[in-house]
C-alpha positions as CSV (number, residue, x, y, z in Angstrom):
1,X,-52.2,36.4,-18.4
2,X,-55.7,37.6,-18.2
3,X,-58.7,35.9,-19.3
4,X,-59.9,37.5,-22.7
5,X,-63.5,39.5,-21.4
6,X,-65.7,38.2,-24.1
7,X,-64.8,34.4,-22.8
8,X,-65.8,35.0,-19.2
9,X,-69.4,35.1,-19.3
10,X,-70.0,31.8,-21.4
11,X,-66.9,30.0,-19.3
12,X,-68.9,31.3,-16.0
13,X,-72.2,30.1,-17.8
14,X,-70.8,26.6,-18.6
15,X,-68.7,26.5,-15.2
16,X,-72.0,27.6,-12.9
17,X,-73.9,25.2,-14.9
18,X,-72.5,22.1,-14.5
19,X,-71.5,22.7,-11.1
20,X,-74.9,23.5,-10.1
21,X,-75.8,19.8,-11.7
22,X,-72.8,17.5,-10.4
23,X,-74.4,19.2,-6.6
24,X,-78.1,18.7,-7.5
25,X,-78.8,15.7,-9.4
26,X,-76.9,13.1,-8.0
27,X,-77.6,14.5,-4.7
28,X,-81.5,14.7,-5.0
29,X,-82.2,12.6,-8.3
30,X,-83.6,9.6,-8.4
31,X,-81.9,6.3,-10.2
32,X,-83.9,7.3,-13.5
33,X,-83.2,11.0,-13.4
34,X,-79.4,9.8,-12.8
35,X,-79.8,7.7,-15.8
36,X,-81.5,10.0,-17.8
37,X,-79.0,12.9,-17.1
38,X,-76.3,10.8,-17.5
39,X,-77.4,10.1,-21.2
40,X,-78.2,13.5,-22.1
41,X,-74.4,15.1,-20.9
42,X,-72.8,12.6,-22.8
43,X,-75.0,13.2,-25.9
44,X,-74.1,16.7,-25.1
45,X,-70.6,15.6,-25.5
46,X,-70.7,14.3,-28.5
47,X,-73.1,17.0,-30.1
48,X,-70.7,20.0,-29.0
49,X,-67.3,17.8,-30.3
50,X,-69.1,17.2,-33.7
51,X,-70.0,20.9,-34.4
52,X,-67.0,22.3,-32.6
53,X,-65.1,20.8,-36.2
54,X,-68.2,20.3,-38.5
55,X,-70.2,23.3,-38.1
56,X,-67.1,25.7,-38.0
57,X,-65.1,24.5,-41.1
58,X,-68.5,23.5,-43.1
59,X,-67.0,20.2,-43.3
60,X,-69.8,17.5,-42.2
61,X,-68.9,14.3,-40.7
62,X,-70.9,11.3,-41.0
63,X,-68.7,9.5,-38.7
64,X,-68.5,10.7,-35.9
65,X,-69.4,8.0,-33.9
66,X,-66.8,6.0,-34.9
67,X,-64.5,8.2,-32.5
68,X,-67.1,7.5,-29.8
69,X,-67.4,3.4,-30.6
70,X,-63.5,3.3,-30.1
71,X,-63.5,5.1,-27.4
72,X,-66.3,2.6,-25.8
73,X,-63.8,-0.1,-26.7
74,X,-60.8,1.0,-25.9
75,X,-61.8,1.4,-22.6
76,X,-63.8,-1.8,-22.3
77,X,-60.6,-3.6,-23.0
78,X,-58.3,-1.7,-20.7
79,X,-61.1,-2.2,-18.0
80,X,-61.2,-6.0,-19.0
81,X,-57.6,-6.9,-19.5
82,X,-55.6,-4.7,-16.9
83,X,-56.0,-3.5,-13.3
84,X,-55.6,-0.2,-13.9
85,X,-57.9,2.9,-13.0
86,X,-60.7,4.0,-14.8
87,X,-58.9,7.4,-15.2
88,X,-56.0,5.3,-17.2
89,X,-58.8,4.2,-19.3
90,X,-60.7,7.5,-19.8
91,X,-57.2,9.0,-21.5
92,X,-56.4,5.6,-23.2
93,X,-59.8,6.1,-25.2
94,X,-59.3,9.7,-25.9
95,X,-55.9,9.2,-27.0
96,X,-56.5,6.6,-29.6
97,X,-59.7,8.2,-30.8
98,X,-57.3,11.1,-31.2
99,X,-55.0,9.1,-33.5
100,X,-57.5,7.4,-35.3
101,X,-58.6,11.1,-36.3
102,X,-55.3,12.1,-37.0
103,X,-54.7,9.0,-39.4
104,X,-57.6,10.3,-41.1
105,X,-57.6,14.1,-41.1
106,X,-53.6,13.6,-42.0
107,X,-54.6,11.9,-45.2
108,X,-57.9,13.5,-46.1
109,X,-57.4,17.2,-45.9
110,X,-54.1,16.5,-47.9
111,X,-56.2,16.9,-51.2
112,X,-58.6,19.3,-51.6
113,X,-60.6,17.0,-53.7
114,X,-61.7,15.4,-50.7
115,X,-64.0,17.7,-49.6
116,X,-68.2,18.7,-49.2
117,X,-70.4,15.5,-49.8
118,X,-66.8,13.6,-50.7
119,X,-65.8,14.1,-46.8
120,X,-69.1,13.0,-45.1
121,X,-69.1,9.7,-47.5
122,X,-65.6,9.0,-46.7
123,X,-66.1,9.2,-43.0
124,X,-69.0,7.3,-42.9
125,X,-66.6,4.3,-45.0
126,X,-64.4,5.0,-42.1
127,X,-66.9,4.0,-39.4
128,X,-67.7,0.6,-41.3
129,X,-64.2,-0.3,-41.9
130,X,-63.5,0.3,-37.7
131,X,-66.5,-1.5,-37.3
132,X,-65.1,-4.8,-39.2
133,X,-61.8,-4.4,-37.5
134,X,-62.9,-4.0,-33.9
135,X,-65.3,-7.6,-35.2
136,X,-62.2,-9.2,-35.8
137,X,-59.5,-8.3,-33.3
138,X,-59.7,-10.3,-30.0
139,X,-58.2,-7.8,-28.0
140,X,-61.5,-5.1,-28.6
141,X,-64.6,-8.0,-29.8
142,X,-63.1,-10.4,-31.4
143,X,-67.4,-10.9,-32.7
144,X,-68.2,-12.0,-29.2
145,X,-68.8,-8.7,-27.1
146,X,-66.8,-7.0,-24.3
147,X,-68.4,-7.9,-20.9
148,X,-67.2,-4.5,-18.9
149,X,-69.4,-4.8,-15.5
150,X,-67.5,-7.7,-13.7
151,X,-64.6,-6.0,-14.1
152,X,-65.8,-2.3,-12.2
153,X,-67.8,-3.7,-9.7
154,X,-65.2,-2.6,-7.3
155,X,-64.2,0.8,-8.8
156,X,-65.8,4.0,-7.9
157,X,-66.9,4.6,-11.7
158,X,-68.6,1.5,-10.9
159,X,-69.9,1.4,-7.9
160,X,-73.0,4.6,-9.0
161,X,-74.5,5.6,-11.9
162,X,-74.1,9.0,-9.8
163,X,-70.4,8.9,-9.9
164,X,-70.6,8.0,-13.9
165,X,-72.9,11.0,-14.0
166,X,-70.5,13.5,-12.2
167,X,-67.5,11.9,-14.8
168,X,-69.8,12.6,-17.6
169,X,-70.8,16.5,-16.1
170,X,-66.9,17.0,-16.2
171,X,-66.7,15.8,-19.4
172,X,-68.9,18.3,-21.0
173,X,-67.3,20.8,-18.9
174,X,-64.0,20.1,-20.9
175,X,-66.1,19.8,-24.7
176,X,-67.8,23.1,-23.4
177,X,-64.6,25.1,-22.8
178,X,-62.8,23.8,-26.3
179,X,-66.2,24.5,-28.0
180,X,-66.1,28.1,-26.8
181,X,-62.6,28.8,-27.6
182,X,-63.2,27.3,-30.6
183,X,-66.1,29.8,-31.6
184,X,-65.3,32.8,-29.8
185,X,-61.2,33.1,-31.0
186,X,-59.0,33.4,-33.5
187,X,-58.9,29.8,-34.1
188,X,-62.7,30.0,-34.4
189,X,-62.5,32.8,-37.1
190,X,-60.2,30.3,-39.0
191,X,-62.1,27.9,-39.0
192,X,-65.4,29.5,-40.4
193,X,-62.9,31.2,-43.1
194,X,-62.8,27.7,-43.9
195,X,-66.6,27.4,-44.2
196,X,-67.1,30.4,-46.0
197,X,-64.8,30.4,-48.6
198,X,-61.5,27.6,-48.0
199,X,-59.4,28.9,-51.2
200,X,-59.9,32.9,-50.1
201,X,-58.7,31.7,-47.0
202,X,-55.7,30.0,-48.0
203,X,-54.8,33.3,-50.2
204,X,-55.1,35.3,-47.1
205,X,-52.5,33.3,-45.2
206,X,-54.9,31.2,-43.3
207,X,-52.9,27.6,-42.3
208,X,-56.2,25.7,-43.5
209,X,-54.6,22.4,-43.7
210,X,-53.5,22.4,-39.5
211,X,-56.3,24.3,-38.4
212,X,-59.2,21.3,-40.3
213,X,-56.0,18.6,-38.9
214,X,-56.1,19.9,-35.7
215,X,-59.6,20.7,-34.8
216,X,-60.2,16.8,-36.5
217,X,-58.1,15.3,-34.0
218,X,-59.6,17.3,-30.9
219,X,-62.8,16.8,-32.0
220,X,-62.3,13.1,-32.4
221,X,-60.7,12.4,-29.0
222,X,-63.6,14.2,-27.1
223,X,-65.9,12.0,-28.8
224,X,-63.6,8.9,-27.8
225,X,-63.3,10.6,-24.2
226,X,-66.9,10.6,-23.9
227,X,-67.1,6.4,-24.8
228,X,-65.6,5.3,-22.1
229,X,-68.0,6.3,-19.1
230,X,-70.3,4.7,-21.3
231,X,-68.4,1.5,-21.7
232,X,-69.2,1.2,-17.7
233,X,-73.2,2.2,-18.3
234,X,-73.9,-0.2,-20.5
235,X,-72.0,-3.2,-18.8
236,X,-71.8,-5.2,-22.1
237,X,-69.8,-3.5,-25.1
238,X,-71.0,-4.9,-28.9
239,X,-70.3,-3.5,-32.1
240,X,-73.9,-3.4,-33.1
241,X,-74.8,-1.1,-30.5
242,X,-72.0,0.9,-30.0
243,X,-71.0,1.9,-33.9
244,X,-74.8,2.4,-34.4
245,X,-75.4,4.7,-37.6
246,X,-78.1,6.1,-35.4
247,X,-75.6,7.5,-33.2
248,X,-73.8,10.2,-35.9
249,X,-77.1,11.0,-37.3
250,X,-78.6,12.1,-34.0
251,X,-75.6,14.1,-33.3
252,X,-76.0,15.6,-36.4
253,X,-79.6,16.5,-36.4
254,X,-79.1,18.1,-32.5
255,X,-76.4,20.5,-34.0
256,X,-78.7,21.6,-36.6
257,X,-81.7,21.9,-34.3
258,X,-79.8,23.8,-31.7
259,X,-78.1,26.1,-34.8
260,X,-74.1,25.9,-34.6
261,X,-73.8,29.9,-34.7
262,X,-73.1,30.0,-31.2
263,X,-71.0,27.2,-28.9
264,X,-74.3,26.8,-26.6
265,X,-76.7,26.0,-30.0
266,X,-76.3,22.3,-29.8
267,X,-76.5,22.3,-26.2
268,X,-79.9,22.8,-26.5
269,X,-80.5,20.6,-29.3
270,X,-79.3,18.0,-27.4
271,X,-81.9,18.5,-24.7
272,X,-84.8,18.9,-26.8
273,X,-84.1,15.7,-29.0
274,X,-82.9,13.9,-26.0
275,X,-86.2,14.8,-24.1
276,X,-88.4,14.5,-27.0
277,X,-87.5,11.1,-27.9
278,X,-87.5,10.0,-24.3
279,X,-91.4,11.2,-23.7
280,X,-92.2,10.2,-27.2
281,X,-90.3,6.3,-25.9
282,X,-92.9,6.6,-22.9
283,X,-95.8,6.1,-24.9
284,X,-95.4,3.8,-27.7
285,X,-92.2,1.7,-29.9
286,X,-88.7,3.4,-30.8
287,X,-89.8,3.3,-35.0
288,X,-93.0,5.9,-34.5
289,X,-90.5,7.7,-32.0
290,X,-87.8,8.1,-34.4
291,X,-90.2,9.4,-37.0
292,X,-91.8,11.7,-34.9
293,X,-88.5,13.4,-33.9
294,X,-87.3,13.4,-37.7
295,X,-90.3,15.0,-38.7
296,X,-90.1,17.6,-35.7
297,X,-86.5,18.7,-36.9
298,X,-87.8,19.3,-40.6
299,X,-90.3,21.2,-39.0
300,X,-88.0,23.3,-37.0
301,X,-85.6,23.9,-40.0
302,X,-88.3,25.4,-42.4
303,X,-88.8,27.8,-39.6
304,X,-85.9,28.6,-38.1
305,X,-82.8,28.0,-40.8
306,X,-80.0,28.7,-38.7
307,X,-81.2,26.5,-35.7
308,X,-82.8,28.0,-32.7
309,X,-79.8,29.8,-31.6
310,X,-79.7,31.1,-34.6
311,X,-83.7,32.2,-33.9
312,X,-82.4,33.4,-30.8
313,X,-79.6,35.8,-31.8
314,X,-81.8,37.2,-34.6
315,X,-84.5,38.3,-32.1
316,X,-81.9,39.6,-30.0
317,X,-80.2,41.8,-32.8
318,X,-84.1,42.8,-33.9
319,X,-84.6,43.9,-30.1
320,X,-81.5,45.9,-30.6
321,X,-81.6,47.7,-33.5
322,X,-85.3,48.3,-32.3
323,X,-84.3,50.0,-28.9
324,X,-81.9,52.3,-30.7
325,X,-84.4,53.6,-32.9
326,X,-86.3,54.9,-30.1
């Protein structure tokens, strides 16, 4: 079967991409530029798997990290409690991140009241419900914290932040694909059918209910995909810091800064929050930081509505219609 034309150049964009930085910066980066990358691909993860479902279908989610703080924990405790691979542990966290959105999307999207503002408060109850469970099961916390270091000192995830880094570059190679497909197909023109207008689309014989059930669940177990290579970063796994509220929000403003009219939009709100923040960390406390990038995106938004790939394709359609006049 051959590969539809319109997806080859963004799959050859995405694929040349992060090839060209799993060869480069582990090979010539130093430890902070390792670091540093290694941060920004997995916020890239989680910014592409939250607009991949939320910006299509117009249905915000304020929890998104919750997929990502299970994930984190599911893997800490495979890690901890069993000798098996990291790879064991990468699908174990993606699978029950999956599930966890499937228990939820299952339910939800089964009334239609639950929907708009209704949807993003029920997922953010979602996050502080997991929250006081993972507190309170032994297994995951138990309120004491997951110690995941000791236990990947001999593993090859553990062993370089290079080789977390390369883990975390295939990663996003994987949100990257399902985000295009997910914006460039059918599936994507169901889903922003959805966002436009969910009862017209229902009249016209649009499945609404398995594509926002579907898309929920994917979305979800990237997210909880991408928490395991950072159960190994940070060493030490608490609740605190892992289901941080500052998490979603973050991976909510990047999808609006980058624009979610195009796959590649929060891409590249990732990297400028990511890169902001960090210079902005350089010279004083995290509060002023915070502020500063907060500010920045409000800023951004009263110019550019639709993101700056929004911006983008606008100037690009301008420069068109321009060059055919002539």
């Amino acid at each position: 079967m051959s590969l539809d034309p319109s997806l080859r150049r963004p799959l050859a964009i995405l694929l040349a991409g992060v090839v060209l930085a799993m060869v480069v910066v582990p090979a010539f980066g130093t430890n902070f530029q390792v670091t540093f990358g290694f941060q920004f691909l997995i916020w890239i993860c989680l910014a592409l798997s939250w607009s991949m479902f939320s910006g299509n279908s117009g249905y915000a989610s304020f929890g998104h990290g919750v997929f990502f703080g299970i994930g984190t924990y599911i893997a800490a405790a495979v890690l901890r409690e069993t000798d098996l691979p990291f790879v064991v542990a990468l699908l174990a966290a993606g699978v029950v991140a999956g599930l966890l959105a499937l228990v939820v999307g299952l339910a939800v999207f089964a009334s239609p009241r639950f929907a708009g503002d209704l949807f993003g408060l029920i997922t953010l109850a979602m996050a502080f419900i997991v929250m006081t469970i993972v507190s309170n099961v032994s297994f995951l916390d138990g309120g004491t914290g997951v110690f995941v270091r000791e236990h990947v000192t001999d593993m090859w995830i553990g062993s370089s932040t290079r080789h977390l880094f390369i883990v975390a570059a295939l990663l996003v190679l994987l949100c990257g694909v399902v985000s295009i497909l997910a914006s460039t197909t059918r599936w994507g023109a169901a889903l922003r059918s959805i966002r436009d207008d969910e009862a017209v689309a229902e009249s016209l014989g649009v499945p609404t209910y398995r594509y926002k059930v579907v898309t929920f669940v994917i979305s979800g177990a990237l997210a909880g995909l991408a928490g395991a290579p950072q159960a190994v970063y940070l060493g030490y796994v608490e609740v605190g810091t892992v289901f941080a509220l500052t998490i979603p929000l973050f991976v909510i403003m990047m999808a609006i800064l980058g624009g979610m009219t195009s796959w590649w939009g929060p891409v590249v709100g990732a990297a400028v929050v990511v890169t902001l923040r960090e210079a902005l960390l350089g010279i004083g406390s995290p509060e002023p930081a915070q502020v500063i990038v907060g500010l920045s995106l409000v800023a951004v938004i009263a110019v550019m509505p639709h993101g700056i790939s929004g911006f983008v394709s606008r100037l690009s359609s301008l420069k068109t219609v321009r060059g055919g006049a002539r």
